[in-house]
C-alpha positions as CSV (number, residue, x, y, z in Angstrom):
1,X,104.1,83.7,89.4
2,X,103.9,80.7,86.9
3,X,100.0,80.5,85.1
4,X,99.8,77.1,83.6
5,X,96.8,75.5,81.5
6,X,96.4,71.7,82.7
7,X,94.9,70.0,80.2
8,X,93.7,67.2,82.3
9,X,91.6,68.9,84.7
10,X,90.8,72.1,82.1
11,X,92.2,74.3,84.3
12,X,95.0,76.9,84.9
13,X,97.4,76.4,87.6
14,X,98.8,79.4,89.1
15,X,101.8,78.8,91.2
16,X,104.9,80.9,92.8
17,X,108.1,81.3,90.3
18,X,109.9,79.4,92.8
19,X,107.3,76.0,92.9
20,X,109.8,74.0,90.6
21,X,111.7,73.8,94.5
22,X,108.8,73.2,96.4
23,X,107.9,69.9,98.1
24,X,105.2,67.8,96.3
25,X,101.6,68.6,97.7
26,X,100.8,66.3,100.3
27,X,96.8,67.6,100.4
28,X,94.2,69.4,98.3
29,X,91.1,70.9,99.2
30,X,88.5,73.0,97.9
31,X,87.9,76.6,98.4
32,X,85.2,79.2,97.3
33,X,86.8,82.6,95.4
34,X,86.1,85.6,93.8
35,X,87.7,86.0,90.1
36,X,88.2,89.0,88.4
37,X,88.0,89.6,84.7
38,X,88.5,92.2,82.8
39,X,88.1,93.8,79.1
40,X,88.6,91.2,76.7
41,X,88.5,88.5,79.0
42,X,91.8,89.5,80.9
43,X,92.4,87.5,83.7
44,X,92.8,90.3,87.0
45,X,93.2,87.8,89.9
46,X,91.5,86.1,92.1
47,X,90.1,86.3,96.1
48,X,90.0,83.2,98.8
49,X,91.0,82.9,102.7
50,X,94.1,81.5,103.2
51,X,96.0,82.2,106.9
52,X,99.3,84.2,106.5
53,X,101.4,81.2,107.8
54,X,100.2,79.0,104.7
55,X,101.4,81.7,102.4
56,X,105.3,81.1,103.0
57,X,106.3,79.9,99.4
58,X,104.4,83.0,98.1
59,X,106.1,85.8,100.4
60,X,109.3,84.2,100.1
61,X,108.9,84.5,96.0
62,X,110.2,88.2,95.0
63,X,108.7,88.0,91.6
64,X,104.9,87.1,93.3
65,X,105.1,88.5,96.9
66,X,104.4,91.7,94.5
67,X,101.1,90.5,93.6
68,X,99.8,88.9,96.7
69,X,97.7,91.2,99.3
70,X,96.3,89.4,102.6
71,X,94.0,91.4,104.6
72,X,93.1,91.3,108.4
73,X,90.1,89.2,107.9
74,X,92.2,86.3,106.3
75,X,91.5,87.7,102.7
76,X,94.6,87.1,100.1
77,X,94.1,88.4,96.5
78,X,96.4,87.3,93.9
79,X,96.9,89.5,91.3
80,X,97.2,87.6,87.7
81,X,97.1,91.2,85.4
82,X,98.4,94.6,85.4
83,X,97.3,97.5,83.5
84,X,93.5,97.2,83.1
85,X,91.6,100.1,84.4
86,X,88.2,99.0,82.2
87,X,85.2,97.2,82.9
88,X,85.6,94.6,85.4
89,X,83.6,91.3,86.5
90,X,83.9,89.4,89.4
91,X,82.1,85.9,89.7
92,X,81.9,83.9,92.5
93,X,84.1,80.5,91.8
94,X,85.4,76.5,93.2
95,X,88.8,77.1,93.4
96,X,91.4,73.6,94.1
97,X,94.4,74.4,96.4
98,X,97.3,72.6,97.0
99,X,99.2,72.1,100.1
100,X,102.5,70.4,101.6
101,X,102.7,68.5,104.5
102,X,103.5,71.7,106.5
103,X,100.4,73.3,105.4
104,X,101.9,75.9,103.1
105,X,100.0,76.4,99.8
106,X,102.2,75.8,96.7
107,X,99.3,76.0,93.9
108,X,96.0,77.1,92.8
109,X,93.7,75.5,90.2
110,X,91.4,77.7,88.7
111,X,88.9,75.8,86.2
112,X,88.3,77.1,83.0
113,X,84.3,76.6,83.2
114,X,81.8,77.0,86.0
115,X,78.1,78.4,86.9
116,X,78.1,81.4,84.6
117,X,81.4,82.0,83.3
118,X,83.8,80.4,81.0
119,X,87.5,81.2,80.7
120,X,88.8,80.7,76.7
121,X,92.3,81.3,77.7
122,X,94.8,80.4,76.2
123,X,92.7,80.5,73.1
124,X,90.5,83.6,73.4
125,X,91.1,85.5,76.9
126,X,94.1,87.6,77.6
């Protein structure tokens, strides 16, 4: 997985290794998430719905299939960090997703500021 800051929309972009091969996104929408943070600000992933069959560019990445769980109710959680077994927070977020004509989701934009939390990273947050 690829974790990007985009200055533009002051947010990070978190994508599959493989997205530089991916079709351009044809759509974006809107979803609600969960985002976990840990000690020192650490970045531990994030929670949305997302259907199995939109996950294709994801599986099909060995280096983020690894950190990518779907659950029977249509719950994927993307692992961003490894290795914190502190405190944790989670706080309920707008996430932006990309998709390709066929559906599949090639990107997630996660902004940096939102009702009650505020991401420093790159500056501050692990």
């Amino acid at each position: 997985m690829e974790l990007n800051y985009d200055i533009d929309a002051n947010s990070l972009r978190l994508t599959p290794s493989t997205s530089a091969g991916s079709p351009p996104p044809s759509r974006t929408t809107t979803l609600d998430a969960i985002l976990d943070i840990g000690e020192a600000g650490r970045l531990l992933g994030v929670e949305f719905s997302a259907d199995e069959s939109q996950l294709c560019h994801w599986r099909s990445d060995p280096l983020s299939t690894q950190y990518l769980t779907l659950d029977d109710n249509g719950a994927t959680y993307i692992q961003i960090t490894t290795g914190d077994s502190g405190a944790t927070r989670s706080t309920p977020i707008r996430i932006t997703a990309e998709y390709t004509s066929t559906n599949q989701l090639t990107a997630l934009a996660i902004p940096r500021r939102g009702h009650g939390y505020e991401i420093t990273y790159p500056s501050g947050n692990q």
